[in-house]
C-alpha positions in Angstrom: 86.4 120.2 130.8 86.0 116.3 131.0 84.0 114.8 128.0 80.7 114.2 128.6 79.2 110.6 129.5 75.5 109.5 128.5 74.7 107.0 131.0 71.4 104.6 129.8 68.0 106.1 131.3 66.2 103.2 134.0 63.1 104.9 131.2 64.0 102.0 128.9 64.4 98.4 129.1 67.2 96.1 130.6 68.2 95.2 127.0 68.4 98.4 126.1 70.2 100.0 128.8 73.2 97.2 127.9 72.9 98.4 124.4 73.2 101.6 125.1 76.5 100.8 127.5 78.3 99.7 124.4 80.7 102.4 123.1 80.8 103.1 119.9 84.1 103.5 118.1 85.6 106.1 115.7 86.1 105.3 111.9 89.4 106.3 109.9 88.1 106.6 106.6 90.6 105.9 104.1 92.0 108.6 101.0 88.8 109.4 98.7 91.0 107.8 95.8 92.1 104.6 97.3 89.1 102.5 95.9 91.2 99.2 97.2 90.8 100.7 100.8 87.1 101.8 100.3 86.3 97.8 99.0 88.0 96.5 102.1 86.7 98.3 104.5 83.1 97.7 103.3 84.3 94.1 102.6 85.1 93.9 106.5 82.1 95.4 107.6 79.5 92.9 105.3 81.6 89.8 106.5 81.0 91.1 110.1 77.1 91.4 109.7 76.8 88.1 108.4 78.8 86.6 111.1 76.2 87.9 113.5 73.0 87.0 111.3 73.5 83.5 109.5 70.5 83.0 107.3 71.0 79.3 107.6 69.3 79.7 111.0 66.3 81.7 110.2 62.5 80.1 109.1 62.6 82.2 105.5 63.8 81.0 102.0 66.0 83.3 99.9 66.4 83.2 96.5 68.0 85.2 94.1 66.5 86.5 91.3 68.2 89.0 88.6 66.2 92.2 87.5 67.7 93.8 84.3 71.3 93.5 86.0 70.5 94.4 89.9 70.7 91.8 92.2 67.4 91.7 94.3 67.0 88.8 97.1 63.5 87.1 97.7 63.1 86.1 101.2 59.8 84.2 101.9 59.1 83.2 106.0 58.2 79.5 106.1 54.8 80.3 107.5 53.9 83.0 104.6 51.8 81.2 101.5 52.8 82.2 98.0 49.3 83.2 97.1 48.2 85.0 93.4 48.6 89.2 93.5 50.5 88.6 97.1 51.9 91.7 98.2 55.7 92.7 98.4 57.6 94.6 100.5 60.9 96.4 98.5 63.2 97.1 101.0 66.3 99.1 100.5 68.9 98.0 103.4 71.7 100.2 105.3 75.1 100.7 105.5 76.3 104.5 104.8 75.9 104.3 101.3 79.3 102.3 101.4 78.2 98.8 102.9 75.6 96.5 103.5 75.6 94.8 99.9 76.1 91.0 98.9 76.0 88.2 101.6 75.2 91.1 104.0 72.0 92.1 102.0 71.0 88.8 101.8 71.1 88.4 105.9 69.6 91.4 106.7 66.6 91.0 104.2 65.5 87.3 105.7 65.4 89.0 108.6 63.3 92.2 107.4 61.2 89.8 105.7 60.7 87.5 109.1 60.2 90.6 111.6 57.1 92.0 108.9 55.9 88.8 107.7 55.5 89.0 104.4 57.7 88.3 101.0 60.1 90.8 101.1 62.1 92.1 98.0 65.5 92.6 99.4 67.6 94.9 97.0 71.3 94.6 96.5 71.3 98.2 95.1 75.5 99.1 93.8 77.2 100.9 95.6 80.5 103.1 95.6 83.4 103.4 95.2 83.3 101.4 91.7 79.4 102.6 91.4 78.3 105.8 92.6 75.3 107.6 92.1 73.3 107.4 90.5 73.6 103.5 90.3 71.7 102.4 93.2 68.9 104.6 91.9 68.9 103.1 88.7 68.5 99.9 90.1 65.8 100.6 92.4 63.7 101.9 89.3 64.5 99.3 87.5 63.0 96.9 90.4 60.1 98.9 91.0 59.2 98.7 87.3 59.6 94.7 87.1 57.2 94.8 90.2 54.3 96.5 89.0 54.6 94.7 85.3 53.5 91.6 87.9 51.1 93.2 90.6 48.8 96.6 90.9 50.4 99.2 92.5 48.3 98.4 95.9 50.1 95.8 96.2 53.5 97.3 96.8 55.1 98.5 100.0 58.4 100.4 99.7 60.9 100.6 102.8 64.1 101.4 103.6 66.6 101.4 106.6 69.0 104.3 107.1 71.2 104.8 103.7 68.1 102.2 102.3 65.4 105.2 103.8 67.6 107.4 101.0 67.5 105.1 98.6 63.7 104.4 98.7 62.9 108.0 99.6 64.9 108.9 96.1 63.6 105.9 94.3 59.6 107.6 94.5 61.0 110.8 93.4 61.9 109.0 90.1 58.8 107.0 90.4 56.9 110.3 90.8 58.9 112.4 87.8 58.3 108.8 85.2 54.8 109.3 85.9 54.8 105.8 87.6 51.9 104.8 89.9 53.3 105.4 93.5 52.9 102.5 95.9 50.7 101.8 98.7 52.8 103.0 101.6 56.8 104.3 102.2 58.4 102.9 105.2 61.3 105.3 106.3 63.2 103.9 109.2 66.3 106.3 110.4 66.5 107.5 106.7 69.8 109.1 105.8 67.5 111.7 103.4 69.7 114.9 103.5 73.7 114.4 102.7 74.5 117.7 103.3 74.2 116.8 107.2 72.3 120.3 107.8 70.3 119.2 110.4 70.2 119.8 114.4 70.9 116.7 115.8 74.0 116.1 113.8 75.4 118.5 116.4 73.2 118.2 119.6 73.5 114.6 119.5 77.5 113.9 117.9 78.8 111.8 120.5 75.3 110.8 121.9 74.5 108.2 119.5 76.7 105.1 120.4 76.1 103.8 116.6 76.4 106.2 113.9 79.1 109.2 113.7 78.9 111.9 110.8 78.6 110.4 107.5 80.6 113.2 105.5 83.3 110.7 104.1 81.1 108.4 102.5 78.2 110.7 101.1 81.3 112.7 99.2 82.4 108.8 98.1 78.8 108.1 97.0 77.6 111.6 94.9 81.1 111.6 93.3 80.7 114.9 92.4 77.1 115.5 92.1 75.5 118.5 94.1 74.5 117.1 98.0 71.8 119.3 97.5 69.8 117.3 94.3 66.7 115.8 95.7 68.2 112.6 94.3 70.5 112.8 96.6 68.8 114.7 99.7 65.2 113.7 99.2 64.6 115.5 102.0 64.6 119.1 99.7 62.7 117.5 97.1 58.8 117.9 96.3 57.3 115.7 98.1 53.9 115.8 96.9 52.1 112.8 95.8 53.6 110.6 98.3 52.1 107.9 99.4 51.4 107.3 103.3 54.4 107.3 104.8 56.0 105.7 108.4 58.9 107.1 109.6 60.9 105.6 112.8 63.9 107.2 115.1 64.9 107.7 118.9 66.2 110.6 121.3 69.9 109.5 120.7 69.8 108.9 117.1 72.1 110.8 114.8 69.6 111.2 112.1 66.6 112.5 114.7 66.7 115.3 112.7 66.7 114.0 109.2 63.6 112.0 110.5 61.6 114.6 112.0 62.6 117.2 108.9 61.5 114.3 106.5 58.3 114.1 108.6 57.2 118.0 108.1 58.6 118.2 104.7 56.0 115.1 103.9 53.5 116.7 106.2 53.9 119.8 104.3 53.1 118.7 101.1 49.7 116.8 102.2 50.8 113.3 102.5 49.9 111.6 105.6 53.1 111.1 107.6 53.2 108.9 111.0 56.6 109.6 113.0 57.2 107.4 115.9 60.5 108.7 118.2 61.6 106.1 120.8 63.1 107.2 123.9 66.5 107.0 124.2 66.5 104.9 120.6 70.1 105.4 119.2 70.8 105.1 115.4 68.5 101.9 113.8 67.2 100.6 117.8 68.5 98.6 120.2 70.3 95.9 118.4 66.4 94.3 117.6 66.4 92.1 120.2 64.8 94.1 123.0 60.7 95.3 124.1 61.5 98.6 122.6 62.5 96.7 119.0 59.7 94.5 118.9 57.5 97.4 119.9 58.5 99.5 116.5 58.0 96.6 114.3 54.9 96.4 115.8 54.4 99.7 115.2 55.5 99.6 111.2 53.4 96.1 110.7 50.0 98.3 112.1 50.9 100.8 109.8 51.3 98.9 106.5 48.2 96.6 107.5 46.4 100.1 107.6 47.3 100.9 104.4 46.0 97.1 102.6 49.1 94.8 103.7 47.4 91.4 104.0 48.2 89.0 106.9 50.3 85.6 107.0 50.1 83.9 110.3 50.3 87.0 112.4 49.4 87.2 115.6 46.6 89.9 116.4 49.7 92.0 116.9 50.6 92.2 113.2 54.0 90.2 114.4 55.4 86.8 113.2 55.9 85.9 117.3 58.0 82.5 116.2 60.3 84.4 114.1 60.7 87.6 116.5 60.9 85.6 119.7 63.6 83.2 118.8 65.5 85.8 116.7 65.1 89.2 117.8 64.5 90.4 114.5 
């Protein structure tokens, strides 16, 4: 039997349909003891993202700024005011738990901080193989803290991107067991929240997604050793309770449907009010974020946090920055 083709749907946009026409290609991971492999693959990867999203280009200011040893990035958009109690948006970025980190984090959070809108704390958190779990955690508590010794909990947003939806989701389970005030609102975007891979989509839609292929190799590299099944580590199976409101974000081809939607009952479940938007034909983290269907979910996530006591910066009545997402897709 011939393999099976997924042609783009005439449902979605012109943009998206040539996004979805891309093929995606197969990884070779290298031997889960060849750390020099493991640093230049991810290496290759974060020089590649930044060669698509130079920061020199974008309206928005990044600075660095040192937190108790992890590397967060400040990124203020030109037309956003620094204004007394402002609020912040922690965002946790992607890459597989391997990638993402560095220059790479630094791109990719000017750009989350020009799509929202609003200063955005972009977190470098470490990552494998020379820092596994629970590193990254670490350092997300240790940012969260430094936040609220400056600003009232309602002030905080927390988000994260794929691996960063993991990252984030785990980072309010430690907030939650310190007995630390939870923020105003989680933003959950694709999150990579159960590393065991348990779900339904991860067979239904292997092959569909043109983006993301099982993350096996990686999660193994990043628990070194640790049960998949700790909460820490699959936030999906921990207690959930206590949450704040949560927005969760994923499509009809994306690999981690399933994590999403689980993530959504499990949230649901424990009496926190959940929002789940699924785009059609969405694969893993949109359409590249420069189509109708992109804009449309920032939209979307910017409603959602102005909801829940976001303040505005020169949005449009949309809740979007339309200079920034216009001439940059972001």
């Amino acid at each position: 039997m011939s393999e099976r083709t997924f042609p783009a749907p005439c449902t979605v946009s012109e943009q998206a349909r040539a996004w979805l026409a891309v093929e995606g290609g197969e990884l070779s991971y290298p031997a889960a003891g060849d750390t020099g492999a493991w640093l230049a693959m991810a290496e290759q990867a974060n020089r590649s993202t930044v060669r698509r999203f130079p920061v020199v280009e974008l309206p928005v200011r990044v600075e660095d700024l040192d937190v108790d040893g992890a590397t967060v990035y400040t990124a203020r958009p030109h037309r956003v005011e620094e204004k007394a109690d402002e609020p912040v948006f922690l965002w946790m970025h992607p890459g597989g738990l391997l990638v993402g980190g560095g220059d790479a984090c630094r791109t990719t959070t000017a750009r989350t901080a020009l799509s929202m809108g609003v200063l955005t704390w972009g977190l470098d958190y470490r990552l494998p193989p020379l820092h596994p779990y629970p590193a990254a955690v670490d350092d997300a508590i240790a940012v969260y803290r430094r936040l609220l010794r400056d600003r009232g909990p309602s002030r905080v947003f927390v988000g994260g991107d794929s691996a960063g939806g993991n990252i984030a989701a785990a980072l309010l389970l430690r907030v939650k067991d310190a007995g630390l005030p939870m923020p105003a609102a989680l933003v959950l975007n694709s999150p990579q929240v159960d590393l065991t891979e348990a779900g339904d989509t991860f067979q239904t839609l292997a092959g569909v997604d043109n983006v993301l292929r099982s993350l096996q190799a990686t999660n193994a590299l990043y628990a070194a050793g640790a049960d998949l099944r700790d909460p820490y580590l699959s936030p999906v199976l921990g207690d959930l309770s206590g949450f704040p409101p949560t927005f969760l974000r994923s499509g009809t081809r994306d690999l981690f449907l399933s994590n999403t939607v689980r993530m959504h009952r499990a949230l649901r479940g424990a009496g926190v009010e959940a929002e789940l938007h699924v785009f059609e034909a969405m694969p893993h983290g949109g359409f590249g974020g420069d189509t109708p269907e992109d804009r449309e979910a920032t939209a979307e996530q910017r409603h959602f946090l102005d909801k829940h006591g976001l303040d505005k910066h020169g949005l449009d009545k949309h809740g979007l920055d339309k200079h920034g997402l216009d001439k940059h897709g972001a």
